[in-house]
Every structure is written in C-alpha cells, then in structure tokens.
C-alpha positions, 0 to 999 in steps of 0.5 A, spaced: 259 663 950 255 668 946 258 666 939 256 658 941 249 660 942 248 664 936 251 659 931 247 654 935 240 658 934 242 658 927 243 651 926 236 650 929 232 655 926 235 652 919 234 646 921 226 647 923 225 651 916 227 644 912 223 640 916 217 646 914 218 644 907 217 636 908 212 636 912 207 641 907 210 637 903 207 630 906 200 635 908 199 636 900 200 629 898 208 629 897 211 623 902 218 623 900 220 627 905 218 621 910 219 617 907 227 619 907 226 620 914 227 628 914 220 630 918 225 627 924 227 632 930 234 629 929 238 634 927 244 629 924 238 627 918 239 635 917 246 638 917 249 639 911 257 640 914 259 646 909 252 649 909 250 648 916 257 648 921 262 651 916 261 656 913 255 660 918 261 659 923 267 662 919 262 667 916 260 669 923 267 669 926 270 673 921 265 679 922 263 678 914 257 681 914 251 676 913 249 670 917 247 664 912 247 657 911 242 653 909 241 644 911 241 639 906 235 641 903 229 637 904 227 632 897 220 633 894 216 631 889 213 637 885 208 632 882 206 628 887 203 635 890 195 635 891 194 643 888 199 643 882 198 650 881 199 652 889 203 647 891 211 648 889 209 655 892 206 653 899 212 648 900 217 653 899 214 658 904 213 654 909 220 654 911 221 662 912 213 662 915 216 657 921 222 661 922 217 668 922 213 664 927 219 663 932 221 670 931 213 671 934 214 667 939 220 669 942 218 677 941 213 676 945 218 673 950 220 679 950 216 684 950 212 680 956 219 680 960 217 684 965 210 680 966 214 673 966 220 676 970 225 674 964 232 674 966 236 680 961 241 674 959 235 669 957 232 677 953 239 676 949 239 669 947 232 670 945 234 677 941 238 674 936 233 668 936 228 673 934 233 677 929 236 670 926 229 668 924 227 674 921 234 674 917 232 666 915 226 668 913 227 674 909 233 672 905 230 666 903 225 669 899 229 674 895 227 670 889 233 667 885 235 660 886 235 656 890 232 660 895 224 660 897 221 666 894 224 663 887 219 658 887 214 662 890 215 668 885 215 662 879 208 660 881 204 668 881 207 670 874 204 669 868 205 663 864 210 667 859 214 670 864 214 664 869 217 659 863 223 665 862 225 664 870 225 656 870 230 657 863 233 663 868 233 658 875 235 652 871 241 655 868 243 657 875 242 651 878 246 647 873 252 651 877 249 649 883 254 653 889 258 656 884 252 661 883 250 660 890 257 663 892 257 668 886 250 671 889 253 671 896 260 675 894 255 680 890 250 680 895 254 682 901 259 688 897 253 691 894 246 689 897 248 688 904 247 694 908 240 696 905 238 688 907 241 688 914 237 695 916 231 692 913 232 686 916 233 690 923 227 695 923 223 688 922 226 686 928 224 692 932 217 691 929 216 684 932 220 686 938 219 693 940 226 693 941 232 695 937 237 690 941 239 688 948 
C-alpha cells in the first residue's frame, strides 16, 4: 500500500509540474498548451506510459537508487511569449516552483501535526509527498537537457556562452531518450549519493524532520 501511494504521489506531482509549465506559458501569451488541452487536471492528457507508469515503478521496486519520470512534456511556443528575454526561463521554472510549493504546503502539515492532530499515517504519506517534491524539483534543474534548469541556465548566460549551450542542448536533444538514458545511468552510479544527501537535508529543512 506504501509503495502504491508513493508511485501515486509521483505520478501526481509530475503531473501538477507540466500543467505549471502551460499554464505560465498561457500567462505570457503562449496559448498552445490550451489550446491541446493540457491546462486539464485530467491526468490522462499528461501521462506518458514509459516515463510516468513504467519506468518510476520498475526504478522504485527494484531499489535503483533514483525516483524519476517525467509526463508528456507540455508543448509551448518560445515565440509567441510576451517577455522574449525571461520568457523560456520563467516557464521552465514553473514546473520545479509547483512542486517547491507542494513540498511547503505538506511540510507545514507536518510541522503543525500536533496542533491539527494528524494522524502518524497520514505524516508519512505527507513525507514522501514533501520528499518527492523536492526530488522533482531539484533534479529538474540540473542544467542538462531536456530538463528545466537547461532553459533557466541558457537564459542568464552571456550571449557568446548561451549560443555554445543551445549547440551543446541541441545535439543532446537529437538522441532524445538515448542521452535521457545515458545521463540517468551516469547519474545514478557516479552523482547519486551527494544528490540524495542533498536532497534529504532540503527535506529536514522544509520538515523539520529527517523521516517518519
């Protein structure tokens, strides 16, 4: 049961990221999004089978070492955006500043147990809802395609560098999951603990609580 409201919470929290992404977007003057219908709660617009489903379950039951997955990823037109300078970078940090804000609002769930009487089963759901969050969050902007922080980082560099990572963040999208896989094998076996014992002091910072 534990297992199935975990894969459930992640499923969820990557669904409410790319809805963030559409719906900035749609607030800069880019209407794709909306107009493909993907400002929709219904989260069978969102799932993709392999990155939403499969792959967090098999990564989650077979102890890999990394929760990831992702959903379809929201379309949006760079162009049509308002603020042509801000724009890429503010819809891109969208999706891991939803998930920050759900990480705060079920901290404060915590922290507050003892005032609202919250049951201790309902304090773990709501600490790996915290913990998933922050996860998302911060792994979506490590800065190498296609994650958030690529857009975020392109969009703060000087011009000279900026045009040397598009060139570098085009040719990574031109293998598209086979450099999505690559970066997630090299990842878990050389990146994974420091992350994780990031990720985890960010937890107790937001919780007050190293685990339930």
């Amino acid at each position: 049961m534990e297992q199935i409201v975990i894969i459930l919470a992640l499923i969820i929290s990557i669904i409410l990221h790319e809805m963030a992404h559409g719906y900035a977007a749609n607030a800069l003057g880019d209407p794709t999004a909306r107009l493909q219908g993907r400002l929709s709660p219904n989260p069978l617009v969102h799932i993709d089978p392999l990155g939403s489903v499969i792959l967090p379950a098999i990564l989650f039951l077979t102890n890999a070492g990394i929760l990831f997955g992702w959903a379809k990823p929201v379309p949006y037109n760079p162009y049509n955006l308002k603020n042509q300078r801000w724009g890429e970078a503010l819809v891109a940090a969208a999706g891991p500043a939803t998930n920050l804000l759900l990480a705060l609002i079920f901290s404060m769930f915590i922290r507050l147990s003892d005032v609202l009487s919250i049951p201790s089963e309902y304090l773990q759901i709501f600490w790996y809802i915290v913990y998933i969050n922050i996860l998302l969050a911060l792994f979506n902007m490590i800065p190498i395609p296609p994650l958030d922080g690529s857009k975020i980082l392109s969009s703060v560099l000087p011009y000279s560098a900026q045009m040397a990572y598009r060139r570098f963040t085009a040719v990574m999208e031109q293998y598209g999951l086979l450099a999505m896989f690559a970066f997630i094998f090299i990842f878990i076996y050389f990146f994974s603990d420091p992350f994780f014992y990031f990720v985890s002091n960010v937890v107790a910072l937001f919780t007050g609580v190293r685990g339930i």
